[in-house]
GULOVO-984164 format. One record per residue (C-alpha): residue number from 1; residue in one letter; x, y, z. Coordinates in nm, 2 decimals. Layout:
k / r / east / north / up
NUM / A / X / Y / Z
...
END
This chain:
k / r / east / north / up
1 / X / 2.51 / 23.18 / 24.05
2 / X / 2.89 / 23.25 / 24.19
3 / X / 2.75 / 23.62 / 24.31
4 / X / 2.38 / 23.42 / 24.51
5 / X / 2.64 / 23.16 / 24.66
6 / X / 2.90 / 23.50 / 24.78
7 / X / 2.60 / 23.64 / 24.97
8 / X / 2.50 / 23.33 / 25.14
9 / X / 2.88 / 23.28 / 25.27
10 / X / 2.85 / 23.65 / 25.35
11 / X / 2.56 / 23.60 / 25.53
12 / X / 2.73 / 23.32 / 25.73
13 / X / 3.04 / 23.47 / 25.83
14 / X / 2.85 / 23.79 / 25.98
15 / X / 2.63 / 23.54 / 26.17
16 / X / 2.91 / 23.33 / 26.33
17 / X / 3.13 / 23.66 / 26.37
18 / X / 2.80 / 23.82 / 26.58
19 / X / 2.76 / 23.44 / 26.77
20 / X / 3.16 / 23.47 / 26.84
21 / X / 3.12 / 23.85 / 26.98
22 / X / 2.82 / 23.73 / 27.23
23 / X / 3.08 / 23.43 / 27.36
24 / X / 3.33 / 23.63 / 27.40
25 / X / 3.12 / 23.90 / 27.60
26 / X / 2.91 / 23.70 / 27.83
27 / X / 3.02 / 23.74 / 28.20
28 / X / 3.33 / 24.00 / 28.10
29 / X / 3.14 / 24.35 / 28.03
30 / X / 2.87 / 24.50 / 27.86
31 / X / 2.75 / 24.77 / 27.64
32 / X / 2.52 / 24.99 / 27.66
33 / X / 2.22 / 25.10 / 27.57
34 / X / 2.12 / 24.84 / 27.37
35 / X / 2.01 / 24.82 / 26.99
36 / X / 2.07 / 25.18 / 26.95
37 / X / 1.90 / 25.39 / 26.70
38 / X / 1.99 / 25.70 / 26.61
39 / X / 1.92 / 26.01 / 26.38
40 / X / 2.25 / 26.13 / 26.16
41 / X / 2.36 / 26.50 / 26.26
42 / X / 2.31 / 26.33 / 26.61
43 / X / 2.58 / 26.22 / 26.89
44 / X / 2.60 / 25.82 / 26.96
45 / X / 2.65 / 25.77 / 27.34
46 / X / 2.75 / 25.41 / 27.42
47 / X / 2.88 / 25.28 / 27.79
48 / X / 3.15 / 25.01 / 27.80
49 / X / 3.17 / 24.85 / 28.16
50 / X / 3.42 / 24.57 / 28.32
51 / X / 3.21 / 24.32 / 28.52
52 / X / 3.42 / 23.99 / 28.55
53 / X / 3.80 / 24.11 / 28.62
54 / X / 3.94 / 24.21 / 28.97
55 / X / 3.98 / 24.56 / 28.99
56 / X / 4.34 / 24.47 / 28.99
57 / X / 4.39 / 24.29 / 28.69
58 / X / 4.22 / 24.58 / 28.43
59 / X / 4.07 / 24.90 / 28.43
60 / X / 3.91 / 25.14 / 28.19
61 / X / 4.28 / 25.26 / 28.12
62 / X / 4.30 / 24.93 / 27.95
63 / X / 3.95 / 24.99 / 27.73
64 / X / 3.90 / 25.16 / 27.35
65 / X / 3.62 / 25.15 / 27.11
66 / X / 3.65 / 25.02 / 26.75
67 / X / 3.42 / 24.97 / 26.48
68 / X / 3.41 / 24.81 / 26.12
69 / X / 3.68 / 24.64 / 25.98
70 / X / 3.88 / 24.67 / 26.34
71 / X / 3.90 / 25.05 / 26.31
72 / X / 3.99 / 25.20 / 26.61
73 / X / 3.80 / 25.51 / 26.75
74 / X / 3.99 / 25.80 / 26.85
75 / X / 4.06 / 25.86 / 27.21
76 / X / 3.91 / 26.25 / 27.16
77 / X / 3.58 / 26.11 / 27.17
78 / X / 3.57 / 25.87 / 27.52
79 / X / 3.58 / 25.95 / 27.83
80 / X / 3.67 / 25.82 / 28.14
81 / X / 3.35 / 25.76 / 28.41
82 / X / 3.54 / 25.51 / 28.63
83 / X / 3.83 / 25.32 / 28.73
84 / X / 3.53 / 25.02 / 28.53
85 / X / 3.37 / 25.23 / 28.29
86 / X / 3.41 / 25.41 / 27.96
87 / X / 3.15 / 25.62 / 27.76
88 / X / 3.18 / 25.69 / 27.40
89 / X / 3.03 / 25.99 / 27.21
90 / X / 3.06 / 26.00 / 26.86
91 / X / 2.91 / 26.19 / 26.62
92 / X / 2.69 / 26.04 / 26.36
93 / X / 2.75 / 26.22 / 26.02
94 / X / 2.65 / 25.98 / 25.76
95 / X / 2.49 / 25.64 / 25.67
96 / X / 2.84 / 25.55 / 25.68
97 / X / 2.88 / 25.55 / 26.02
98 / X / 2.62 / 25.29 / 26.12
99 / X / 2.72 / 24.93 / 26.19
100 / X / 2.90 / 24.70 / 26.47
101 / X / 3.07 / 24.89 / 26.75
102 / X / 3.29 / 24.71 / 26.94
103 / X / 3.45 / 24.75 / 27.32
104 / X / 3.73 / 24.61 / 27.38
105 / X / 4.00 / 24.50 / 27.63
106 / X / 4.40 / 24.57 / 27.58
107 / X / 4.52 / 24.25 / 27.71
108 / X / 4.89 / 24.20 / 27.88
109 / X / 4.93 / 23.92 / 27.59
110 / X / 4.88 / 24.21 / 27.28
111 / X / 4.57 / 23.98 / 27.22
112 / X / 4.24 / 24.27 / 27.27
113 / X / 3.95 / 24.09 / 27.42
114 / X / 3.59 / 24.14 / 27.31
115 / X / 3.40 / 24.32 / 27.59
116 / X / 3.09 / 24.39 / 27.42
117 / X / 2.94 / 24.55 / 27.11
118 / X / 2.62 / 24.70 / 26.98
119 / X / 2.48 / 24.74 / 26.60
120 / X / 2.39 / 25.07 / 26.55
121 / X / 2.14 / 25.15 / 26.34
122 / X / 2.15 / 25.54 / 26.18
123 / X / 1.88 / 25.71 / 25.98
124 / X / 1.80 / 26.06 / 25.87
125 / X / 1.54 / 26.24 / 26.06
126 / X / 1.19 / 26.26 / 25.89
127 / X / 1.18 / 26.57 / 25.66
128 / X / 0.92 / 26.73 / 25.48
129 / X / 0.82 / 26.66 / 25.13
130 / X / 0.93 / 26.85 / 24.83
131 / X / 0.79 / 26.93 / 24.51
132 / X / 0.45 / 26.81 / 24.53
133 / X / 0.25 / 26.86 / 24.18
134 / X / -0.11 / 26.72 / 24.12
135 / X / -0.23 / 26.63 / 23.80
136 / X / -0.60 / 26.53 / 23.66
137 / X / -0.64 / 26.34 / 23.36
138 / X / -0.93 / 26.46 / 23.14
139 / X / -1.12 / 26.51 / 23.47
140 / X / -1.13 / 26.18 / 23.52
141 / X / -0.86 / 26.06 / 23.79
142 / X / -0.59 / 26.26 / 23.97
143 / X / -0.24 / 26.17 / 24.10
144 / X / -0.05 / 26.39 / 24.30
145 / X / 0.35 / 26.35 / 24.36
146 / X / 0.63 / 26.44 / 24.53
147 / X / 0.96 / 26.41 / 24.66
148 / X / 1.07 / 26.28 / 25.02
149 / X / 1.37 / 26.57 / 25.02
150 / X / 1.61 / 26.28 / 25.12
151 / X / 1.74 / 25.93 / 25.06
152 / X / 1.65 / 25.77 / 25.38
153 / X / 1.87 / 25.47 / 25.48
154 / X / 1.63 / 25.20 / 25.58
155 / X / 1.32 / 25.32 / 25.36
156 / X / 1.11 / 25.04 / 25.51
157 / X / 1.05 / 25.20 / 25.88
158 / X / 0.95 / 25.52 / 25.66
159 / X / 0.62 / 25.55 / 25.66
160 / X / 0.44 / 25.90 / 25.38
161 / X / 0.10 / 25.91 / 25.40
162 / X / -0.16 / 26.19 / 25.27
163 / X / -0.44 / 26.31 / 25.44
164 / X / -0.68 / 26.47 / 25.24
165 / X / -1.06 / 26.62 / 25.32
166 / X / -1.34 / 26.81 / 25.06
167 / X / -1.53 / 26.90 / 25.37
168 / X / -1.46 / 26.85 / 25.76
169 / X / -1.40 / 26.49 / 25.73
170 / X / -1.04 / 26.38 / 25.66
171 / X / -0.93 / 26.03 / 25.51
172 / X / -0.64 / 25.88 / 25.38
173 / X / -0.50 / 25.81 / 25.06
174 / X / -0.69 / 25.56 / 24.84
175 / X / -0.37 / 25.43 / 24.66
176 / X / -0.08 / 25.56 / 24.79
177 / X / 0.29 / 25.51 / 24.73
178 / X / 0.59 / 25.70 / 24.93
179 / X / 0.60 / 25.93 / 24.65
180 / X / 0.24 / 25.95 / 24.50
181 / X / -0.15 / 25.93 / 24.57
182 / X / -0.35 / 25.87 / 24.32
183 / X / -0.80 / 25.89 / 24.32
184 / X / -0.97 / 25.71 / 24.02
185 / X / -1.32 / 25.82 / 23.90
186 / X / -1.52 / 25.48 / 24.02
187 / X / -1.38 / 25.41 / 24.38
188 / X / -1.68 / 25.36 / 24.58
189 / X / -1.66 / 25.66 / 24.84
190 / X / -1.31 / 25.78 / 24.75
191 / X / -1.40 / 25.84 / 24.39
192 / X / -1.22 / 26.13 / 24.26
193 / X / -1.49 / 26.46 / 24.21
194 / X / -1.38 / 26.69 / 23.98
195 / X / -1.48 / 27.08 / 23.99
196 / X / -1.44 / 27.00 / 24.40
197 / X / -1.12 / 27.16 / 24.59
198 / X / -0.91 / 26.94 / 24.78
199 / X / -0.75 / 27.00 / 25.07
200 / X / -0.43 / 26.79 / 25.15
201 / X / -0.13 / 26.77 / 25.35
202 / X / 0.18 / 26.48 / 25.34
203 / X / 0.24 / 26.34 / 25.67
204 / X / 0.60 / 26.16 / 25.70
205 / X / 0.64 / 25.94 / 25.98
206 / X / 0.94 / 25.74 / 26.15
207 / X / 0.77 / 25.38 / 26.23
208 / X / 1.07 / 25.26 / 26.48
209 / X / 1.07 / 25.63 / 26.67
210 / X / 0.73 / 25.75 / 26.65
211 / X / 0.83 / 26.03 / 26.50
212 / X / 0.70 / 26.23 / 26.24
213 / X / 0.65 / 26.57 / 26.04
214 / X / 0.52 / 26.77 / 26.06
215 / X / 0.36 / 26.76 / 26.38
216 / X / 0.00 / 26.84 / 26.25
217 / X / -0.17 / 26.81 / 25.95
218 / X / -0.06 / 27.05 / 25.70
219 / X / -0.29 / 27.25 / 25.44
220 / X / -0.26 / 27.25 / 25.10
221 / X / -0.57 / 27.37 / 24.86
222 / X / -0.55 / 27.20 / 24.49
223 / X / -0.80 / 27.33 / 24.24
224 / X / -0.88 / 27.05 / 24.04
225 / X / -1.00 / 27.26 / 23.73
226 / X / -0.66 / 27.44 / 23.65
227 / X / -0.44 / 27.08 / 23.68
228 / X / -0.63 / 26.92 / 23.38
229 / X / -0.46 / 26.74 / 23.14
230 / X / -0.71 / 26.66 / 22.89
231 / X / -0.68 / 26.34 / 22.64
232 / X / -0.60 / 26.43 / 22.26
233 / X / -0.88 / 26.45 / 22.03
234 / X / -1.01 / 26.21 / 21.82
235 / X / -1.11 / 26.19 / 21.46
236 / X / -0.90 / 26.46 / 21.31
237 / X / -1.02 / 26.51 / 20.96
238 / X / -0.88 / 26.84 / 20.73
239 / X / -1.06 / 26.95 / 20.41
240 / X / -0.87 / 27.20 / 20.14
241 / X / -0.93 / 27.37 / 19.85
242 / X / -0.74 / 27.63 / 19.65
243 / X / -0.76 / 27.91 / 19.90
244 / X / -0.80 / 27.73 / 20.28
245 / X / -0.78 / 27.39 / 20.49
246 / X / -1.05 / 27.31 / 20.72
247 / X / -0.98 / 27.12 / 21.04
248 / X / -1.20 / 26.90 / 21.26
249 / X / -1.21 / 26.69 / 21.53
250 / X / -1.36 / 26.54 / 21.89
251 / X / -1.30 / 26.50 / 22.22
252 / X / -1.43 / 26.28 / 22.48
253 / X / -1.56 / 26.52 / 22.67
254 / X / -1.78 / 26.72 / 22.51
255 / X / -1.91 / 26.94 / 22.80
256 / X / -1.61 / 27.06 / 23.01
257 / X / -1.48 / 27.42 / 22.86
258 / X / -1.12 / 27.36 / 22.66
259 / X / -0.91 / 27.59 / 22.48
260 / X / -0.79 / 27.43 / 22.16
261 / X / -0.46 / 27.51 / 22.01
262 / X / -0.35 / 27.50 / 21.70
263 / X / 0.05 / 27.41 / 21.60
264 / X / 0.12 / 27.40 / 21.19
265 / X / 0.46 / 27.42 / 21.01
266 / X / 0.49 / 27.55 / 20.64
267 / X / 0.68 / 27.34 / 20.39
268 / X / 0.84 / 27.66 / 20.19
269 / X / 1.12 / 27.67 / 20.34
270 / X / 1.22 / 27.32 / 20.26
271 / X / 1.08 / 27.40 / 19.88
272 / X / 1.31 / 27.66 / 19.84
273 / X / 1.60 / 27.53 / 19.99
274 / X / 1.53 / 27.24 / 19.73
275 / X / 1.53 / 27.49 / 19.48
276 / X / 1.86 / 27.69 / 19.56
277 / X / 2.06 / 27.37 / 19.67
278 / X / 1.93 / 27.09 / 19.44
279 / X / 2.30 / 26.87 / 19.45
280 / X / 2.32 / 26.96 / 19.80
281 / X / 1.97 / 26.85 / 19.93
282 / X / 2.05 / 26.50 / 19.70
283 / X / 2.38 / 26.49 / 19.86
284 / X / 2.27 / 26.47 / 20.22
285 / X / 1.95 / 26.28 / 20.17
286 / X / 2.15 / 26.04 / 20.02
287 / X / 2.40 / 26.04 / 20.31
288 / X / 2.72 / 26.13 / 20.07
289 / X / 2.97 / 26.46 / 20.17
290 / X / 2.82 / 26.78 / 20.00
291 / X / 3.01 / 26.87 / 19.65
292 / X / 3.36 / 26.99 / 19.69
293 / X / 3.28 / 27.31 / 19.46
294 / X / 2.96 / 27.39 / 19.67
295 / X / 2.91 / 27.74 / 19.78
296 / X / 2.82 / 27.58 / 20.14
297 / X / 3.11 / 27.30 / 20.16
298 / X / 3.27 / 27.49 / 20.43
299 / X / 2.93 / 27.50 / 20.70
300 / X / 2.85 / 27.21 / 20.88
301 / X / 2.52 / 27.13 / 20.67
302 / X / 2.27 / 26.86 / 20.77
303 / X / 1.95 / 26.76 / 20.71
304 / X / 1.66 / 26.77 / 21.07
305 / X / 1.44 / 26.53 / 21.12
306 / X / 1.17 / 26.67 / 20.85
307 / X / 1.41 / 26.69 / 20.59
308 / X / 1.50 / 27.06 / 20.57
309 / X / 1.88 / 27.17 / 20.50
310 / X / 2.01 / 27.36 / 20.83
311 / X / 2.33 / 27.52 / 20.81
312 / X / 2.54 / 27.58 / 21.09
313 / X / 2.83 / 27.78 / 21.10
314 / X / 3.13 / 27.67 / 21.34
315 / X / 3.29 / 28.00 / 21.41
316 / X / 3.47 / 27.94 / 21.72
317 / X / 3.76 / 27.75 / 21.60
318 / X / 3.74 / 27.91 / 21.27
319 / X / 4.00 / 28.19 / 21.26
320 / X / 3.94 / 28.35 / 20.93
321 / X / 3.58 / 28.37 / 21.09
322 / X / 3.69 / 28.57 / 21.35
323 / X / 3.91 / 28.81 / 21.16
324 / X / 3.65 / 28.87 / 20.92
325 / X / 3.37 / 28.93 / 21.20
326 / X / 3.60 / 29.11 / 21.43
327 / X / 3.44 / 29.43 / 21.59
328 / X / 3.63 / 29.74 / 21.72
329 / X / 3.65 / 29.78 / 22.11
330 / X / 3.43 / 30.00 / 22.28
331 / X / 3.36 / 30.13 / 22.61
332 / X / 3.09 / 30.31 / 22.78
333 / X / 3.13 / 30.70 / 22.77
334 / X / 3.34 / 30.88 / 23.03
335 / X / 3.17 / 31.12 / 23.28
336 / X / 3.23 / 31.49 / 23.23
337 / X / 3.54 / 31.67 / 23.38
338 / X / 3.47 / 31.85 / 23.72
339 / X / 3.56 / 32.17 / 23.53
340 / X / 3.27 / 32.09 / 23.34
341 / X / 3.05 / 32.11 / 23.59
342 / X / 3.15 / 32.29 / 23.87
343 / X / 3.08 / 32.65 / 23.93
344 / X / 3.39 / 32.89 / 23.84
345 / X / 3.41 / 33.27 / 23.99
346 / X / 3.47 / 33.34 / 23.56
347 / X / 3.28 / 33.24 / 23.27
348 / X / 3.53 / 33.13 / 23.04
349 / X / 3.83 / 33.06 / 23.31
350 / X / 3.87 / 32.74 / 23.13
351 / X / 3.80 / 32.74 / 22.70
352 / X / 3.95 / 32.58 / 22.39
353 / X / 3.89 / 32.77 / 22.03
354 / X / 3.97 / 32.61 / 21.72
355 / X / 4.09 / 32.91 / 21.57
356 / X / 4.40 / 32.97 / 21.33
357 / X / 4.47 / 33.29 / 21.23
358 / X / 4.53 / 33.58 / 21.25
359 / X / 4.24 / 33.75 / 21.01
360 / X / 4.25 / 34.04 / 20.82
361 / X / 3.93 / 34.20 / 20.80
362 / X / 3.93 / 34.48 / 20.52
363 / X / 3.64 / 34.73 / 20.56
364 / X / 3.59 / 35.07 / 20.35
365 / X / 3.78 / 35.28 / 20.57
366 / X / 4.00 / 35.05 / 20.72
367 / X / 4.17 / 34.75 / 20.82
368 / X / 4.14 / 34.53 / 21.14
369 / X / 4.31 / 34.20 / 21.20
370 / X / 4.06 / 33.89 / 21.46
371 / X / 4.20 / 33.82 / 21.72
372 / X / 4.03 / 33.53 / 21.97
373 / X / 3.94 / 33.79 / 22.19
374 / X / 3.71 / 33.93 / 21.91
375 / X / 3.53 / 33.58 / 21.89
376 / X / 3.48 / 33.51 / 22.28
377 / X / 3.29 / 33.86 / 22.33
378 / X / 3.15 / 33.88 / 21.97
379 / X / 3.18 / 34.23 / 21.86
380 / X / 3.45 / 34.45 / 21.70
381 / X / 3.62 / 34.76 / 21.82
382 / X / 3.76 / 34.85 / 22.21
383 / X / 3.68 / 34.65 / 22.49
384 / X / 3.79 / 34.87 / 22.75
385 / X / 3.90 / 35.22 / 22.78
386 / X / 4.27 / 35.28 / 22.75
387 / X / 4.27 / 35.49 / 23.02
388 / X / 4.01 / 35.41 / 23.39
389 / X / 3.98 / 35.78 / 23.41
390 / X / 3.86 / 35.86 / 23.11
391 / X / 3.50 / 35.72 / 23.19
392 / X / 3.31 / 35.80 / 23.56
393 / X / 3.13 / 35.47 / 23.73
394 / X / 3.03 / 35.34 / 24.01
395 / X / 3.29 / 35.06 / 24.11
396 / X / 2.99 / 34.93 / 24.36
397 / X / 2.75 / 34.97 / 24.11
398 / X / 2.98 / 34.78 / 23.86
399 / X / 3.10 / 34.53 / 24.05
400 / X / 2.72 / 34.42 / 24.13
401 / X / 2.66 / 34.41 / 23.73
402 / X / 2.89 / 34.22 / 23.67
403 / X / 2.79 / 33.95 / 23.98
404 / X / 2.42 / 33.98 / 23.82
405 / X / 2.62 / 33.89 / 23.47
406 / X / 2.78 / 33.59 / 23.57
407 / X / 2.51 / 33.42 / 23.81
408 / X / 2.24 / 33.46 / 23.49
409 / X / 2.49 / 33.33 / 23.27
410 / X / 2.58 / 33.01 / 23.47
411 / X / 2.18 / 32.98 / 23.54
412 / X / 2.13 / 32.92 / 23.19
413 / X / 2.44 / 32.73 / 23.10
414 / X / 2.33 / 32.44 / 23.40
415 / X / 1.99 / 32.46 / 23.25
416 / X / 2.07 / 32.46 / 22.88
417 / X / 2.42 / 32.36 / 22.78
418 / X / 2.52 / 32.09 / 23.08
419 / X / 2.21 / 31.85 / 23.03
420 / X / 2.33 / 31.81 / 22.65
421 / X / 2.68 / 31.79 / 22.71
422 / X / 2.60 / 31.53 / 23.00
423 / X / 2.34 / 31.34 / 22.73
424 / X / 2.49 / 31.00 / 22.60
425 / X / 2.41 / 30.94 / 22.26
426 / X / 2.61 / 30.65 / 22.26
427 / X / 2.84 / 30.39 / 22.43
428 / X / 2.58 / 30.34 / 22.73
429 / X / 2.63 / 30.03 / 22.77
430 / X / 2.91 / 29.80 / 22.96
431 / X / 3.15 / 29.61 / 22.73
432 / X / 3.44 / 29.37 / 22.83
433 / X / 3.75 / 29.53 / 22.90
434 / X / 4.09 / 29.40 / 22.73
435 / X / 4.25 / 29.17 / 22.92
436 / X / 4.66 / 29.12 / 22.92
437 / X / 4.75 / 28.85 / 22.66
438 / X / 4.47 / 28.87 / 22.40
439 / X / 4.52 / 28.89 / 22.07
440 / X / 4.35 / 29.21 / 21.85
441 / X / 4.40 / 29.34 / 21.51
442 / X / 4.45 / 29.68 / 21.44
443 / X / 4.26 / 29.93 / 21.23
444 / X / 4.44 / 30.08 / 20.97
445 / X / 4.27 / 30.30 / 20.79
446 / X / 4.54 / 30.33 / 20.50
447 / X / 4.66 / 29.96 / 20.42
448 / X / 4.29 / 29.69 / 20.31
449 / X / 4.11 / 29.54 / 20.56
450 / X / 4.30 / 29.23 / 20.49
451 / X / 4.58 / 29.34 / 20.54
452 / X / 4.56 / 29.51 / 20.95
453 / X / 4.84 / 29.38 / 21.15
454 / X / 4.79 / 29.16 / 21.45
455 / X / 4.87 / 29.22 / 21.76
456 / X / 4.87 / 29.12 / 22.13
457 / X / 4.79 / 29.35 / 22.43
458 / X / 5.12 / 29.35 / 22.64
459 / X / 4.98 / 29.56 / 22.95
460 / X / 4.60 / 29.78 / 23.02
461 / X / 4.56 / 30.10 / 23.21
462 / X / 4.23 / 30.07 / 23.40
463 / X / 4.06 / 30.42 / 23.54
464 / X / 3.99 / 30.46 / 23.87
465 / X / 3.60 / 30.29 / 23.79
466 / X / 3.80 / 29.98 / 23.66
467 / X / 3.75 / 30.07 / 23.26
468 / X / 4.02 / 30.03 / 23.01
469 / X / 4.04 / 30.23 / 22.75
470 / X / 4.43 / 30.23 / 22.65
471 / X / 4.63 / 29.96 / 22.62
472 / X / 5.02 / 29.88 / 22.51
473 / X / 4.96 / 29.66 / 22.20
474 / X / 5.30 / 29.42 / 22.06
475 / X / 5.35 / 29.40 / 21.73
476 / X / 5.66 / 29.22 / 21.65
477 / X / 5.94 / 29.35 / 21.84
478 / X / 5.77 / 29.70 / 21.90
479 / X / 5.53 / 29.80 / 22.21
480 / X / 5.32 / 30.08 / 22.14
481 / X / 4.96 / 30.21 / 22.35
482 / X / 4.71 / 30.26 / 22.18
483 / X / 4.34 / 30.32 / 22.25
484 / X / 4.08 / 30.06 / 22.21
485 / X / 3.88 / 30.22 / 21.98
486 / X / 4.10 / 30.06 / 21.68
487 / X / 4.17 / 29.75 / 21.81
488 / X / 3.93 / 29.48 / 21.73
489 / X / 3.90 / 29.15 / 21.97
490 / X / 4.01 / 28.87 / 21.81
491 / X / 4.03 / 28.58 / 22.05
492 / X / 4.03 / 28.68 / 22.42
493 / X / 4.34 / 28.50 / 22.67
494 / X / 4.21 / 28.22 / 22.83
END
């Protein structure tokens, strides 16, 4: 009752405040144009002008705008037209911005006088519709909706309508809405016809401006025979013996082509989980806490809505979860070294041999000790001559050998060797890198696996490519790096 007798007094004042305005402007200015209405995004132009006062009493130096709740506009946006005159050009940015406007007169008194003043009415420009979806209902009646795109300020001067045609002739909406249309199956000549196309298009129009999109008709095509939403069926009836369940029903329409589908749920898994939890499944059907000694007093276990025990497991703020869970680091595989795969002038300029020795080989008439030179050329006895002169060659002759040697052996070995070597058998695949501040435990192969140390990562060492694959890991008072490989995640740094 207090909030209906608010409005009326509301009501009241604005009406006696407009009354006062008109007073106070008749015979000492105007403003112009009048009842403006304009789109937002757009620029307001109003026109203040003196018309009582000599030209020696006040000028437009003496004139400002202001708007609701005495709010005075900034001088950036009038201008000057004459030594009478002011124009104001505002921009227009949101619903907000509509309302009383206000011209007035800085009086020698300090008292502003009330040129003139305009109520300006904003709204958003006519948009297109959004979302449209059409629906039939067991190809009886069809609704199509959609959305306007925008929350127009004075809905009322909106006017949506949808043209539609199933030949050349066009018509309106039967029963239209702003936001839907709907066609029922006994209409006289709108009746809805199924198995027809429709052709549509939503028309949106501004009633005060004239306005409207889009310009023409647009074209939509709905196929009323994929939209159907049939009714249930009816009668549903199931038969069982010891080996199968028979199911049947009806439906309404008995002649249109339907695809049935079928949606069942077995009750084993509830049996069992009976079975396996008796005290438990009596615990929480009885809405009581699960046993203290239960095997599952730990997990969050509830009953769903058809009675079945589901257990979920809250591991992110269990720690002894995550330690028991926690997975060493890994990163995806480095490429090869450009030794690896750039062409040398010499085979084996760069090679490792995991070779300790040396050997003694004992043979029946004597002894030699392996050397690595013996395993990189494979064969026993003198490489070369002690002495150049000792055998005659051709130095060009040799020289082009051993060319023919090297270019046949590098053919094969980026043939052969370098695709397998390149071949990722594992670590493919990008992980997250370490991060400064998170804590890890450490692999130890010789102490149990409760019993690894944590740590926190102090500091990384990104590659070039951004990867981290060593880090400098605190443990207590000492700072070691280590490489990820044996440092498990445990709870990253937020």
């Amino acid at each position: 009752m207090a909030g209906g007798w608010l409005r009326v007094v509301q009501k009241v004042f604005m009406a006696i405040f407009s009354l006062t305005h008109a007073i106070n402007s008749l015979g000492n200015g105007v403003v112009l144009p009048k009842d403006p209405y304009i789109y937002i995004g757009n620029i307001l132009t109003l026109m203040c002008n003196l018309t009582t006062y000599e030209p020696g009493d006040y000028d437009s130096q003496n004139l400002f705008f202001s708007r609701r709740n005495d709010e005075i506009i900034a001088s950036t946006y009038i201008t000057i037209e004459s030594t009478r005159s002011i124009v104001l050009r505002y921009p227009i940015r949101s619903s907000e911005d509509g309302g009383n406007y206000l011209c007035k007169l800085n009086r020698r008194n300090n008292r502003p006088e009330i040129i003139g003043n305009q109520f300006v009415v904003v709204e958003y420009e006519p948009q297109p519709v959004t979302d449209v979806n059409c629906r039939v209902y067991n190809w009886q009646n069809m609704t199509c909706t959609w959305d306007l795109g925008v929350k127009y300020v004075h809905p009322d001067t909106i006017d949506v309508s949808l043209i539609w045609t199933i030949d050349s002739t066009q018509s309106v909406c039967p029963h239209p809405t702003k936001t839907s249309c709907s066609w029922w199956e006994v209409d006289e000549e709108n009746s809805f016809m199924s198995d027809l196309p429709y052709y549509m298009g939503v028309i949106v129009t501004n009633k005060r401006t004239g306005i409207r999109y889009p310009e023409s008709v647009p074209g939509q095509s709905v196929d009323t025979n994929r939209i159907v939403e049939p009714t249930p069926v009816q009668d549903l009836a199931a038969e069982k013996n010891t080996t199968c369940i028979m199911l049947s029903w009806k439906h309404r329409k008995i002649r249109r082509d339907k695809v049935y589908k079928l949606d069942f749920k077995s009750e084993h898994d509830m049996y069992w989980q009976k079975e396996a939890f008796p005290n438990e499944y009596s615990a929480l059907l009885s809405e009581k806490p699960v046993p203290s000694r239960s095997k599952v007093v730990s997990l969050n276990a509830v009953l769903d809505e058809n009675g079945c025990e589901e257990i979920r497991e809250v591991e992110k703020d269990c720690r002894k979860c995550r330690l028991l869970k926690s997975r060493t680091s890994q990163q995806i595989m480095a490429p090869l070294p450009k030794q690896r795969t750039e062409k040398t002038l010499r085979a084996f300029a760069y090679t490792s041999v995991d070779y300790g020795g040396p050997f003694l080989t004992k043979e029946e008439f004597q002894s030699t000790v392996l050397t690595p030179n013996h395993f990189l050329h494979g064969q026993l006895g003198e490489f070369a001559p002690e002495e150049a002169e000792d055998i005659v060659y051709d130095h060009k002759k040799r020289w082009h050998r051993v060319q023919e040697i090297v270019n046949h052996f590098w053919k094969r070995w980026f043939k052969e060797i370098l695709p397998a070597i390149g071949s990722r058998k594992k670590w493919f695949q990008e992980k997250d890198n370490l991060s400064v501040g998170d804590d890890v435990l450490i692999v130890d192969p010789d102490q149990p696996r409760g019993c690894w140390r944590l740590g926190r990562v102090g500091d990384t060492y990104p590659e070039v490519n951004g990867r981290v694959r060593v880090a400098s890991v605190r443990v207590g008072e000492s700072i070691n790096e280590r490489p990820i490989t044996p440092l498990c995640p445990i709870e990253k740094c937020a």
